[in-house]
C-alpha positions as a printed NumPy array, in Angstrom:
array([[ 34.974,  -4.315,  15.861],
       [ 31.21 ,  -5.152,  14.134],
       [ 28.805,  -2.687,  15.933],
       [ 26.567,  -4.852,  17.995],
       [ 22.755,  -5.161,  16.952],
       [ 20.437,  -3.613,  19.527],
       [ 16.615,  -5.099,  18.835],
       [ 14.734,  -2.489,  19.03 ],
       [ 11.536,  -2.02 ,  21.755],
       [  8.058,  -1.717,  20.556],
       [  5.262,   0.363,  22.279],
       [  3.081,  -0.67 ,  24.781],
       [  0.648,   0.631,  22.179],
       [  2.557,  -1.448,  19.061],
       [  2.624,  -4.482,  21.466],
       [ -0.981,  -4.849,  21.446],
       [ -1.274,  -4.527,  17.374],
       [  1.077,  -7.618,  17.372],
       [ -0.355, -10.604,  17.744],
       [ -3.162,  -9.861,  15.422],
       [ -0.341,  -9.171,  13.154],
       [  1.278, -12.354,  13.448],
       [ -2.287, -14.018,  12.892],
       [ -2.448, -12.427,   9.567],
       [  1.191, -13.478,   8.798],
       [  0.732, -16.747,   9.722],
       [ -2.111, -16.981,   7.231],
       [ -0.545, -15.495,   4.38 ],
       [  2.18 , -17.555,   4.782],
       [  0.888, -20.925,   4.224],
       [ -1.919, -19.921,   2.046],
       [ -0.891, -17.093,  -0.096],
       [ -2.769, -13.461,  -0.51 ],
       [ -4.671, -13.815,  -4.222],
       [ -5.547,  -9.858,  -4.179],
       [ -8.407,  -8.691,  -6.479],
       [ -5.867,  -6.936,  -9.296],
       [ -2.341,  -7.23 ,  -8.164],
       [  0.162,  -4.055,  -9.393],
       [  3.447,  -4.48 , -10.403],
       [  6.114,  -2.56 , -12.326],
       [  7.389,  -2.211, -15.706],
       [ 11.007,  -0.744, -16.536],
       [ 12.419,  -0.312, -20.065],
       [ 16.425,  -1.052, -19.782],
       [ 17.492,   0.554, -22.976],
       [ 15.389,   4.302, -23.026],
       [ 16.089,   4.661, -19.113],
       [ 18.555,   7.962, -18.862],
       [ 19.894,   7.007, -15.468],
       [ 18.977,  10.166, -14.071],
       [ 17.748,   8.62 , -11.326],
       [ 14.897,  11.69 , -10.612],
       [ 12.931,   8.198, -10.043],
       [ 15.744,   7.562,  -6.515],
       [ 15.871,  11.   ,  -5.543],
       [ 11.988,  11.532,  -5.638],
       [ 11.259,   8.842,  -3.606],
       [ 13.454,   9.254,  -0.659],
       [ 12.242,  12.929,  -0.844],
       [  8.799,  11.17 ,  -0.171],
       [  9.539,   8.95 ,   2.395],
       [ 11.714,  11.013,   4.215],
       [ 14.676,   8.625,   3.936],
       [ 18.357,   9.627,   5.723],
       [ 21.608,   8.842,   3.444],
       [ 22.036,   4.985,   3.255],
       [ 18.745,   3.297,   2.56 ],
       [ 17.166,   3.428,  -0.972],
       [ 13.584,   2.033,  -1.746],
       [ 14.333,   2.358,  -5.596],
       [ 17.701,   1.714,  -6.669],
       [ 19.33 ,   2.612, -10.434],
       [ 21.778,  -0.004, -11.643],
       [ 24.273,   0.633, -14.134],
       [ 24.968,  -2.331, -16.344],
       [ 28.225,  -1.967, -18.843],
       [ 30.575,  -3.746, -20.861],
       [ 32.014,  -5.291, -23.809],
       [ 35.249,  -4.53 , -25.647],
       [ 35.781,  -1.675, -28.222],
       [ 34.196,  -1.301, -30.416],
       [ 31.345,  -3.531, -29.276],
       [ 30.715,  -2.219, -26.319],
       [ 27.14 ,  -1.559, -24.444],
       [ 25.34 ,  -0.256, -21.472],
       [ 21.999,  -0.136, -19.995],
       [ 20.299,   0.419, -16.724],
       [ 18.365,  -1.876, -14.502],
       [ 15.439,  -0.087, -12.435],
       [ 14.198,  -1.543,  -8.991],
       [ 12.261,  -1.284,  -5.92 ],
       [  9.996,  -3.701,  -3.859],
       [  8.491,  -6.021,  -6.338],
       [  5.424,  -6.769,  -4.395],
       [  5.511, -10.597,  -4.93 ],
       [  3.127, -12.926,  -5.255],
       [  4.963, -14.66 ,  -2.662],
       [  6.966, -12.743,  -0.782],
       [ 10.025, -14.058,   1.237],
       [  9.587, -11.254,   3.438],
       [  6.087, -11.85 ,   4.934],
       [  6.695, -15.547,   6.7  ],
       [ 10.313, -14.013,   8.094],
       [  8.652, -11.251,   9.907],
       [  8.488, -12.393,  13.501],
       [  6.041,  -9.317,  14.472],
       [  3.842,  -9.772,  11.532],
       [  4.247,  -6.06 ,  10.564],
       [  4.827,  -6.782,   6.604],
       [  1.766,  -7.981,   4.784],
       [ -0.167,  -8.166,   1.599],
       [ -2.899,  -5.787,   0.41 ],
       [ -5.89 ,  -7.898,  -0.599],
       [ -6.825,  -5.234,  -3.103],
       [ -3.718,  -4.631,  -5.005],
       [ -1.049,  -6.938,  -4.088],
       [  1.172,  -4.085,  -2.639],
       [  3.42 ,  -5.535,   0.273],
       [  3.212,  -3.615,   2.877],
       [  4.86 ,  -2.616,   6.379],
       [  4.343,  -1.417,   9.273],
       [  7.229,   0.044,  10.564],
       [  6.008,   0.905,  14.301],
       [  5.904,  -3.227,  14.838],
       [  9.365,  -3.831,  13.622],
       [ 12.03 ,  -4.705,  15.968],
       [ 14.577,  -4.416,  13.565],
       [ 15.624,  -7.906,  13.462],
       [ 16.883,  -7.507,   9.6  ],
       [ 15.164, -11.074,   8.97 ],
       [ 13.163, -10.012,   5.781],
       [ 16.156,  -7.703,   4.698],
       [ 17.99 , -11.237,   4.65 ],
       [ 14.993, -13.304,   3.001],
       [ 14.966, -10.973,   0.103],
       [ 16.176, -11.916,  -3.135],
       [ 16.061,  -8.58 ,  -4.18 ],
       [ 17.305,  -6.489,  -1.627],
       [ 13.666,  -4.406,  -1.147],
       [ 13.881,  -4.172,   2.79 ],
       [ 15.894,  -1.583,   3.986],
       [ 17.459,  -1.019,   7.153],
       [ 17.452,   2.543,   8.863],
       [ 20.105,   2.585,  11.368],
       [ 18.406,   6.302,  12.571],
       [ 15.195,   4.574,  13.596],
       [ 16.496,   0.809,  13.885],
       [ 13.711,  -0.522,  11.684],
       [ 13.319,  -1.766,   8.427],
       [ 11.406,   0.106,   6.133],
       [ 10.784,  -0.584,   2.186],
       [  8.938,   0.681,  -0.838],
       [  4.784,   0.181,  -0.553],
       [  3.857,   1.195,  -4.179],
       [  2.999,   5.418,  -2.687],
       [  0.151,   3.731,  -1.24 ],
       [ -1.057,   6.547,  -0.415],
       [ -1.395,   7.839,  -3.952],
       [ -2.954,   5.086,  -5.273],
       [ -5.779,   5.565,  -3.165],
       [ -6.178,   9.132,  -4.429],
       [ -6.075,   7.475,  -7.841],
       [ -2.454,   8.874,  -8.508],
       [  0.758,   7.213,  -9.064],
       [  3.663,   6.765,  -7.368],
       [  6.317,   8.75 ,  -6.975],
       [  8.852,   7.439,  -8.571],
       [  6.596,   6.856, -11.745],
       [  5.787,  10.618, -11.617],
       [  9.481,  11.877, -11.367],
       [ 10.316,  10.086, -14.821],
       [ 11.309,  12.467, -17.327],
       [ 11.466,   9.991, -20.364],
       [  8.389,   7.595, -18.941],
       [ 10.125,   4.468, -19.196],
       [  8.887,   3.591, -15.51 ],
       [  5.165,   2.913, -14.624],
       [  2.892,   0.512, -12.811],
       [ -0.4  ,  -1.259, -14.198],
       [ -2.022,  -4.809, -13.444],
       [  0.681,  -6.863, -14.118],
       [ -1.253,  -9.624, -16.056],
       [ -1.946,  -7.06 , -18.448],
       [  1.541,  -5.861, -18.363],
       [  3.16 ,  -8.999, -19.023],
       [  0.059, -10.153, -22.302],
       [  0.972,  -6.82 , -23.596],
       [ -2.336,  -5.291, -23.027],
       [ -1.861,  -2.796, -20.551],
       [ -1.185,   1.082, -22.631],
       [  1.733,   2.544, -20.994],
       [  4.344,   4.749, -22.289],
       [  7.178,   2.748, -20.972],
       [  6.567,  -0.15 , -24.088],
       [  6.988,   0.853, -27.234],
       [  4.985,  -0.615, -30.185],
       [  7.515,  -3.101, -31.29 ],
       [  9.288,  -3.859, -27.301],
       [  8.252,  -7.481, -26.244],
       [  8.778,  -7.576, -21.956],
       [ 10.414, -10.195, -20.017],
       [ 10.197, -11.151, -16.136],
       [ 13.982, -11.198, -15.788],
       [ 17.429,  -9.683, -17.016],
       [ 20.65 , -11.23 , -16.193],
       [ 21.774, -10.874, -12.869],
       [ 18.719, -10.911, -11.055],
       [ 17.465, -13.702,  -9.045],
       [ 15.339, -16.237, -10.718],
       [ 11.501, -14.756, -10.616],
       [ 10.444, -18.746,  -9.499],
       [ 11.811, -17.904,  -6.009],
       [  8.841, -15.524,  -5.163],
       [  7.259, -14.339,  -8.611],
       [  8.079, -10.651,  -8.475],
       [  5.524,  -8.661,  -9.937],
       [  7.964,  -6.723, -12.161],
       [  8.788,  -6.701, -16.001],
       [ 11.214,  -5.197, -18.283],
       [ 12.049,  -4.318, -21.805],
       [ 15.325,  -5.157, -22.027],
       [ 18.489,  -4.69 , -23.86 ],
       [ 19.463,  -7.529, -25.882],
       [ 23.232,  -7.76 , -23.682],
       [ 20.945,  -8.156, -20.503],
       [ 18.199, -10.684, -22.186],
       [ 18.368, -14.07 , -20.479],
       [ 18.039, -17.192, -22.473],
       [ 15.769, -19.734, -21.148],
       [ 16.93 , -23.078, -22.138],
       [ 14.066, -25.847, -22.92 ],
       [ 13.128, -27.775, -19.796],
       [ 11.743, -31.277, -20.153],
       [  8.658, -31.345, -18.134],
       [  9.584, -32.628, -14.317],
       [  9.389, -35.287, -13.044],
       [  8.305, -35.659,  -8.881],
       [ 11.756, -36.237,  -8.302],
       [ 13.684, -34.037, -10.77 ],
       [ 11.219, -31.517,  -9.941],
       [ 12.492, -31.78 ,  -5.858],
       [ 16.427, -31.827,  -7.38 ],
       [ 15.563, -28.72 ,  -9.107],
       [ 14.061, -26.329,  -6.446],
       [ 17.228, -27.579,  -4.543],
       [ 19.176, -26.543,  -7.488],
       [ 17.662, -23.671,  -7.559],
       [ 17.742, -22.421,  -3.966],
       [ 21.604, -22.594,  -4.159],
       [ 21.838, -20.494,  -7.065],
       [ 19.714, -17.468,  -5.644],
       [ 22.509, -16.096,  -3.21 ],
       [ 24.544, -15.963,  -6.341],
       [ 22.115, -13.811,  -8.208],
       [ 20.916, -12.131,  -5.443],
       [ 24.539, -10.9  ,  -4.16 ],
       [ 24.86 , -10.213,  -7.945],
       [ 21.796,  -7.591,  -8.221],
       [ 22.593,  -6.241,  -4.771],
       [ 26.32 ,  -5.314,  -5.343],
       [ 25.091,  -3.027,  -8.324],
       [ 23.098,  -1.317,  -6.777]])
């Protein structure tokens, strides 16, 4: 028998917080947060080791009991012998440009940082309702059944206002994970260590939900098994253009469920 939900209570002190919380939701919902330089991720497929020093280092951070993961490692193999490959697919919260999360939140405790497009949350409003855990197309909420609230990754936003990096960019041995302005990240621009010379990035590698749903601020270099072709689109027309969101909404559980079960 499924172990019934219990909602959890907020503090008299938490109560009060709330509907200025739900004020700011309701206003990044409808018109969304354009921050000043908004931070994203990048993640090269092939040099990752899959040590994952990048998982362990940020639940040491955050405290986190076995079960929930901010920053998940998934193992991508296959082929037959002798052509056979594998790779690994690194991700956390991808701070969106428009996150599902924010408009699900009935407490208005996730939001967006202004100055660096970090998605945020405050755990002490959650009730742990498990909406944004279900919104997600890329599983970033996570549910602690200790506390019975959702928590998720929020960039070490701690260290980036020391100037520092977070955690999980840190613990990376080979440096194949790090943050930057993702405009820059995506022209090329940006000088990390996780893009080699000759590595071109993409915004999406197969089995991940399409980037359209909430334009993830995330890229990878990836391996040319996990590269997705993007057919040629004639431009849309109004109608065509409705058909296809539809189209496309139906297709993101599939992808979704697909990312999630590897991790």
């Amino acid at each position: 028998m499924a172990e019934k939900q219990v909602i959890r209570k907020l503090s008299a002190q938490a109560k009060d917080k709330v509907k200025d919380a739900q004020a700011v939701r309701d206003a990044s919902a409808y018109q969304p947060v354009v921050p000043q330089v908004q931070l994203g991720f990048v993640h090269h497929n092939v040099d990752c080791l899959g040590c994952r020093a990048c998982e362990i280092a940020c639940k040491d951070k955050n405290g986190l009991p076995p079960g929930p993961r901010f920053r998940r490692v998934m193992y991508v193999e296959g082929g037959t012998f002798p052509e056979v490959y594998a790779y690994k697919v690194n991700m956390s919260c991808n701070h969106c440009a428009e996150p599902a999360c924010l408009p699900t939140c009935p407490t208005g405790a996730i939001w967006k940082r202004p100055d660096n497009g970090v998605v945020d949350i405050d755990s002490s409003l959650c009730i742990g309702c498990r909406r944004c855990e279900a919104a997600c197309p890329f599983g970033a909420p996570q549910f602690d059944p200790e506390e019975n609230v959702v928590k998720k990754c929020n960039m070490c936003i701690d260290e980036l206002l020391a100037q520092r990096k977070p955690y999980c960019v840190q613990a990376c041995m080979n440096r194949v994970l790090d943050i930057g302005p993702i405009d820059q990240l995506r022209a090329g621009t940006y000088q990390t260590k996780a893009v080699g010379p000759a590595d071109q990035v993409v915004g999406q590698v197969k089995n991940m939900a399409s980037p359209e749903l909430t334009h993830p601020s995330i890229v990878f270099v990836p391996h040319p098994q996990g590269r997705v072709e993007v057919p040629a689109v004639a431009p849309a027309t109004a109608s065509s253009g409705a058909e296809g969101a539809a189209a496309g909404t139906a297709a993101a559980p599939a992808a979704s469920a697909a990312i999630k079960a590897a991790s």
